[in-house]
N, C-alpha and C positions, 0 to 999 in steps of 0.2 A: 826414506819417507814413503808410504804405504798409503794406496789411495782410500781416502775416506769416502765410502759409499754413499754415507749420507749429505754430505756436503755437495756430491756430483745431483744426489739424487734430487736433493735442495731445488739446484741449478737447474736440473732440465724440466720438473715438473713446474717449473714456472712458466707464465706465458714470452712466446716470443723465443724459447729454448729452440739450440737444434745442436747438431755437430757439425765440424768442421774436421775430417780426416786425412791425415797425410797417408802414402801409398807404400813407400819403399819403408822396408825396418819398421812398418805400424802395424801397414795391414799383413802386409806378406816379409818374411829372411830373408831378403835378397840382397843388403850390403856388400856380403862377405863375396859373392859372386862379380859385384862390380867392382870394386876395387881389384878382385885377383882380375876385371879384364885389364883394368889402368896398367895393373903389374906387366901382364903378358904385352900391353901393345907396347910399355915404355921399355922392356926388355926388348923387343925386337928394334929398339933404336939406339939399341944401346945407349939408355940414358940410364942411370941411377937416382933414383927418386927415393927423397924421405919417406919411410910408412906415415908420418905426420903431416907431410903433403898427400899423400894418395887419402888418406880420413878427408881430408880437407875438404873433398869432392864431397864428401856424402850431404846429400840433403841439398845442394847445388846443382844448377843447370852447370853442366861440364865448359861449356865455351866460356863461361862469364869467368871462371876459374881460369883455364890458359891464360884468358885476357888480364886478370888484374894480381895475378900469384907470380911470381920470379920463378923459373927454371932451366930446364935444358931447351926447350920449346921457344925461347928465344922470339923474333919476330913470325912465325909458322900462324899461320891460317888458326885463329880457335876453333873454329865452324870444321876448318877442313879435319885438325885432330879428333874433332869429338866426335865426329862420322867413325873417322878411323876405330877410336874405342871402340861406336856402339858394333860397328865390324866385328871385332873379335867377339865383344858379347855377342850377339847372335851365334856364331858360330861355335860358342860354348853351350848352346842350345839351355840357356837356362830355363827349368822351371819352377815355376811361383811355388813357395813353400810356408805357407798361412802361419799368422801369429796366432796364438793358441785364443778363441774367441771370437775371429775376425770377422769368419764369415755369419756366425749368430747374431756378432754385433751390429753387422749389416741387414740381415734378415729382419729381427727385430726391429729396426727402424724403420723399415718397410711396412712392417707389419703393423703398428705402433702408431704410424704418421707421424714420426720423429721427422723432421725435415734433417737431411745429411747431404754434406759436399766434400766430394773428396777433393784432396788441395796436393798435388806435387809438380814437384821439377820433371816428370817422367814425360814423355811424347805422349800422343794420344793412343800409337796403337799398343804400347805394351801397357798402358794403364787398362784397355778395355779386355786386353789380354787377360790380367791380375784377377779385375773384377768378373771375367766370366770365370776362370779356377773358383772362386767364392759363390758363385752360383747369382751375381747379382746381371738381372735385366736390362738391356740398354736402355735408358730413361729412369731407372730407378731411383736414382741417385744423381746429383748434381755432379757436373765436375769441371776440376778447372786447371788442366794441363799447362806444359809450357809452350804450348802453341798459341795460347789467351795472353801470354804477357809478354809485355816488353823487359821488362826488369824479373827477376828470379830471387828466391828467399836467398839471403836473409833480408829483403826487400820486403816491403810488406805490401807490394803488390798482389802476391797469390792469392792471401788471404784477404783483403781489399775484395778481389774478385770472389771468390767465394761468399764471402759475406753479401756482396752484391747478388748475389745465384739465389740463395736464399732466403735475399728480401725482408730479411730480420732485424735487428739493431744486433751492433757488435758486441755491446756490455752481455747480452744473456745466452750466448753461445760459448760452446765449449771446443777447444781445440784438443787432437790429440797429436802429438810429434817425436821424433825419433832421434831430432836432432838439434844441436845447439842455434845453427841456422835459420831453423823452422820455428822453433821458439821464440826467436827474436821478431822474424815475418809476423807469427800469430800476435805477440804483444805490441806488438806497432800498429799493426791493426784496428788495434783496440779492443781486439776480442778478452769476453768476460774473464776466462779462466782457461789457462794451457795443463795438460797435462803430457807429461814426460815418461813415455816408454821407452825401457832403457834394453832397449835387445840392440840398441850399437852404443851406447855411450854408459858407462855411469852414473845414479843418480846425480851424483854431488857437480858432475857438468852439468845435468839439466835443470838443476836448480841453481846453478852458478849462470846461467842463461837465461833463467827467466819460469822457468814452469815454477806451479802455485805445488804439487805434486807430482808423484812418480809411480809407475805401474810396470810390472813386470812384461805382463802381458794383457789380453781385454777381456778374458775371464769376467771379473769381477766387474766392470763394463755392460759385457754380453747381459750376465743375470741380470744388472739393474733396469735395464732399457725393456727386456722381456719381461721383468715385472712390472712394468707400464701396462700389460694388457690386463693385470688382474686388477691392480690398484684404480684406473680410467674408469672401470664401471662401479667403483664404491663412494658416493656421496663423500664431498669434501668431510662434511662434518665429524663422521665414523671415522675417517681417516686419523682426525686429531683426536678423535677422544682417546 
C-alpha cells in the first residue's frame, strides 16, 4: 500500500493539521543497532532469547517489556536491565542514520509552520541527539520522550501527550510510525490518520495494526509539506480551479 500524496495532502492542508512523529525506525535506522544491543547484553548472560522477543522491544520503553514479557530475566530489576542495555548500546557508539527524507521533512515544517511533535519511547538525550544529526533546533519542534509518561506505546499515552504539545484536536493530525506498537498508541489516541513506515516491519503488519497506509520512506512526505510553501501563497480559489 503506497502512500497517497493526495489524501495526506488533503489532511494537512486543512485547518488544525499537524504531525505527530515517531523517532527510532521513522526518523532515523536505528532498530537493527538496538536490538543487536539486546543480543549482545542477553549473550553475556547467557540467556537465549527468541529474535521474536528481541522485535518485541522495538517501538517500546524496554523496562515495560522485562516487566510484562516471560523470559530468562525472571524476577531481575526491569529498570536495572534496561540500564544495562542502554550500557552496551552506548558503547556500540551508535550513529543516527536518517530515513531517506527526514531531515527535509523536518526542515519543511519548520519552515511551513506545519506544527510537529516528535512522539517516542527513546530518553531525552538521545532523542536530542537524533534531532541535532537532522539539523533540527532545540525548540523547533515539540517533543514527547519517555521521560513525560507514565505508561509507554503501545499505550496511548505518548500520543495523548503529543497531541496535548500541539494544542490541536486529534481527528486532523497525522501520525507517522514504525511500528506495530506505535500504531496502536496513535490510533487510541485518536489521532486522524496513522501512517506506516515499513523500514522495520512489513506493510501487511502495519496495516494489520492499524495504519490507514504505508510508506517506504518520507521522500514523498518531504516533497508534499515543502510544497506547502508554493501552494500557501496561491488564493484558495486558483487552487480548485
Amino acid at each position: 500500500m503506497e502512500l497517497i500524496t493526495e489524501a495526506i495532502g488533503g489532511q494537512l492542508d486543512r485547518p488544525g493539521a499537524g504531525l505527530l512523529i515517531d523517532l527510532d525506525g521513522t526518523l532515523v535506522r536505528s532498530e537493527a543497532a538496538h536490538q543487536g544491543a539486546f543480543r549482545e547484553y542477553f549473550a553475556s548472560r547467557g540467556w537465549a532469547v527468541d529474535d521474536d522477543v528481541i522485535r518485541g522491544f522495538s517501538g517500546r520503553r524496554a523496562h515495560e517489556v522485562f516487566a510484562s514479557v516471560d523470559g530468562p530475566w525472571g524476577d531481575e530489576d526491569p529498570v536495572a536491565l534496561t540500564r544495562s542495555v542502554i550500557d552496551v548500546l552506548r558503547e556500540m557508539d551508535v550513529r543516527p542514520d536518517p530515513v531517506a527524507g527526514a531531515a527535509r521533512l523536518l526542515a519543511a515544517c519548520v519552515t511551513t509552520g506545519l506544527p510537529v511533535c516528535v512522539v517516542t519511547s527513546a530518553d531525552r538525550e538521545w532523542t536530542a541527539t537524533v534531532l541535532r544529526s537532522l539539523g533540527v533546533v532545540d525548540g523547533d519542534v515539540g517533543l514527547v520522550t519517555a521521560e513525560d509518561c507514565t505508561h509507554g506505546k503501545p499505550d496511548p499515552e505518548p500520543f495523548r501527550r503529543g497531541v496535548e504539545r500541539l494544542g490541536l484536536p486529534p481527528s486532523g493530525l497525522v501520525a507517522l510510525e514504525d511500528t506495530p506498537a506505535g500504531i496502536v498508541s496513535a490510533r487510541a489516541a485518536g489521532v486522524g490518520h496513522v501512517v506506516g513506515v515499513t523500514t522495520s516491519h512489513p506493510a501487511v503488519v502495519l496495516v494489520t495494526a492499524g495504519a490507514g497506509q504505508t510508506v517506504a520512506d518520507l521522500t514523498a512526505l518531504a516533497d508534499l509539506v515543502e510544497g506547502r510553501r508554493h501552494t500557501s501563497s496561491i488564493p484558495r480559489a486558483e487552487r480548485q480551479a
